[in-house]
LUMMIVEX-107522 format. One record per atom (N, C-alpha, C): residue number from 0; atom name; x, y, z. Coordinates in pm, whole numbers, plus 32768, in hexadecimal, padded with zeros to 4 digits. Each point is the difference from the previous one (the first is absolute). Layout:
- resi | name | east | north | up
- NUM | CA | X | Y | Z
...
! end
This chain:
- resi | name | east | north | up
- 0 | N | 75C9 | 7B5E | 7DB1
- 0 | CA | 8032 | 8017 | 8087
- 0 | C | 8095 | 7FE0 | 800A
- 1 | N | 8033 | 7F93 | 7FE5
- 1 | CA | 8092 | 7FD3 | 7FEC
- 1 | C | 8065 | 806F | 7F9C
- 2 | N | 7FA4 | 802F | 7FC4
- 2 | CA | 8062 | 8071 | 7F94
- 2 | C | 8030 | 8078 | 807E
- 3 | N | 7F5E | 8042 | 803E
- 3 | CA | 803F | 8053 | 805C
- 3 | C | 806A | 7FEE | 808A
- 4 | N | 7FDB | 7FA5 | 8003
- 4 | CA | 8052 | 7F86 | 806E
- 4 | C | 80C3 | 801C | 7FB8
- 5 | N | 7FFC | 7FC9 | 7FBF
- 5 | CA | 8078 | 800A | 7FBB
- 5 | C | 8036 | 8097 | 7FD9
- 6 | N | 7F91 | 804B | 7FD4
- 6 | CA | 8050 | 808B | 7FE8
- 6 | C | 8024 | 8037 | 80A4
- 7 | N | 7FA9 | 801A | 802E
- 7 | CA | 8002 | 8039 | 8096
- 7 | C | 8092 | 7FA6 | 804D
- 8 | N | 8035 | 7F92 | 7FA4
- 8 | CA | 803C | 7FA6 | 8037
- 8 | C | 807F | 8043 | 8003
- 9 | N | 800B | 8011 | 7F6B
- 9 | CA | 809F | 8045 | 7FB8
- 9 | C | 7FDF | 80BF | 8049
- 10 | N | 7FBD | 7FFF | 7FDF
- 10 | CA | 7FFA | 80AC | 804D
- 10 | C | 804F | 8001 | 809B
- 11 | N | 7FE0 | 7FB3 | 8043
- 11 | CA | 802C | 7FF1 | 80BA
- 11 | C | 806F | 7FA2 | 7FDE
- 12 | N | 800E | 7FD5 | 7F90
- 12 | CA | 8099 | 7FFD | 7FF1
- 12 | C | 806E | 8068 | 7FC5
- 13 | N | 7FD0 | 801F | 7FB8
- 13 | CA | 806B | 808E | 7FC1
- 13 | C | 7FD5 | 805E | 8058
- 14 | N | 7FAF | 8044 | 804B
- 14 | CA | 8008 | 804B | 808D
- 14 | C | 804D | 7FD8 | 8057
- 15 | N | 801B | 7FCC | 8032
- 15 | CA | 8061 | 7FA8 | 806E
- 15 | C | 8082 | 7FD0 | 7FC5
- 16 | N | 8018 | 7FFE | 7F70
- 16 | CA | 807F | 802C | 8002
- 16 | C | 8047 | 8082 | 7FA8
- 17 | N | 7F69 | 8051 | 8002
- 17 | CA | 8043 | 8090 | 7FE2
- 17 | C | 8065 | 8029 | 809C
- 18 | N | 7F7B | 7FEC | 808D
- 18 | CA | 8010 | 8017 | 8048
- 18 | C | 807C | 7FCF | 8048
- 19 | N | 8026 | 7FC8 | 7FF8
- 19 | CA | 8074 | 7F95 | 8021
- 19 | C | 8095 | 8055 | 7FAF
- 20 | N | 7FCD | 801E | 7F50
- 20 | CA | 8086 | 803A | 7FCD
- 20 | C | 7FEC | 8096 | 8078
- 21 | N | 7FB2 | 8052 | 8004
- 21 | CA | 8018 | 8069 | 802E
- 21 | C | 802D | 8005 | 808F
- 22 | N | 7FC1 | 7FD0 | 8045
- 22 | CA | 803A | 7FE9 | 8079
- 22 | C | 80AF | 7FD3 | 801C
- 23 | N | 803E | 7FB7 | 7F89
- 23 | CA | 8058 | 7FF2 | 8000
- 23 | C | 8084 | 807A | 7FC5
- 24 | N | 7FB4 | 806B | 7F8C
- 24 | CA | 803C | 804A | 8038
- 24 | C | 7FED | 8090 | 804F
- 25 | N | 7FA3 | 7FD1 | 805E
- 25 | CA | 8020 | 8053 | 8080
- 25 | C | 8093 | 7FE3 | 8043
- 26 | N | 803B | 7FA7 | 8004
- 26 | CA | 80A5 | 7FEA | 803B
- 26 | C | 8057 | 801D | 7F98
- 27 | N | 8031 | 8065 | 8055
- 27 | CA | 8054 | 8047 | 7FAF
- 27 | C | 808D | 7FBB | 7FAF
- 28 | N | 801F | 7FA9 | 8065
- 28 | CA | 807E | 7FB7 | 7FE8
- 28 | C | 7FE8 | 7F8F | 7F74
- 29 | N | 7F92 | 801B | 7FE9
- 29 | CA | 7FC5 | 7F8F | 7F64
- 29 | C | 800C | 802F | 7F92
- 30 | N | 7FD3 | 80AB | 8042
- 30 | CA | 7FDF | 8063 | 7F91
- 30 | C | 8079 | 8007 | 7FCD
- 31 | N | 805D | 802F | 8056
- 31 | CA | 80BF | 800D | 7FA7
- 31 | C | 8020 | 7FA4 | 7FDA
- 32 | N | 7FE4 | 7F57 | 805E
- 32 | CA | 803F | 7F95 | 7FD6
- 32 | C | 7FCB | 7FD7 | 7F58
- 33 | N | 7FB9 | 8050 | 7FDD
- 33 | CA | 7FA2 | 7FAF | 7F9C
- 33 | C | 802D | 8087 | 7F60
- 34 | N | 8021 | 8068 | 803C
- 34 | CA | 802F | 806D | 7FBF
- 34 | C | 80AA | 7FDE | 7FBF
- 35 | N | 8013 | 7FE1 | 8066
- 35 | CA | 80A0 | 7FC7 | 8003
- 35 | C | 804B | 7F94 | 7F81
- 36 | N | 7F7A | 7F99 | 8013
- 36 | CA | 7FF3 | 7F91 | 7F99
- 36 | C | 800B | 8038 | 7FA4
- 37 | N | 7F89 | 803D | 7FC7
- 37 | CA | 7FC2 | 8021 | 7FBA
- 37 | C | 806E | 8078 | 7FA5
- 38 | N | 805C | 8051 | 8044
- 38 | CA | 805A | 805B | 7FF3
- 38 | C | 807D | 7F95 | 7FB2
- 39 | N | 8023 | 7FA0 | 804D
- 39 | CA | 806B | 7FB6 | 7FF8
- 39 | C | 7FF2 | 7FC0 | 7F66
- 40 | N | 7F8C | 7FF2 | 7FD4
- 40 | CA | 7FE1 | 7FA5 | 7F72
- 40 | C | 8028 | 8084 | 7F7F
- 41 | N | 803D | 805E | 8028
- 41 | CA | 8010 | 8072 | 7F77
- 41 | C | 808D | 8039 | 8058
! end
């Protein structure tokens, strides 16, 4: 019981922060800010 306990545990954790990355880029201003960086390193 504690095994499923624990998997079901990490699952509603990496769901919630898939959900969390995506939601974040729904704002647009992250999406460039993060493009920008990312541009700036080459």
């Amino acid at each position: 019981m504690a095994g499923k306990l624990t998997r079901w545990t990490w699952f509603l954790a990496a769901t919630v922060a898939l959900v969390l990355v995506f939601a974040a880029y729904l704002n647009p201003h992250l999406a460039v800010d993060l493009a920008n960086r990312v541009w700036a390193c080459f």
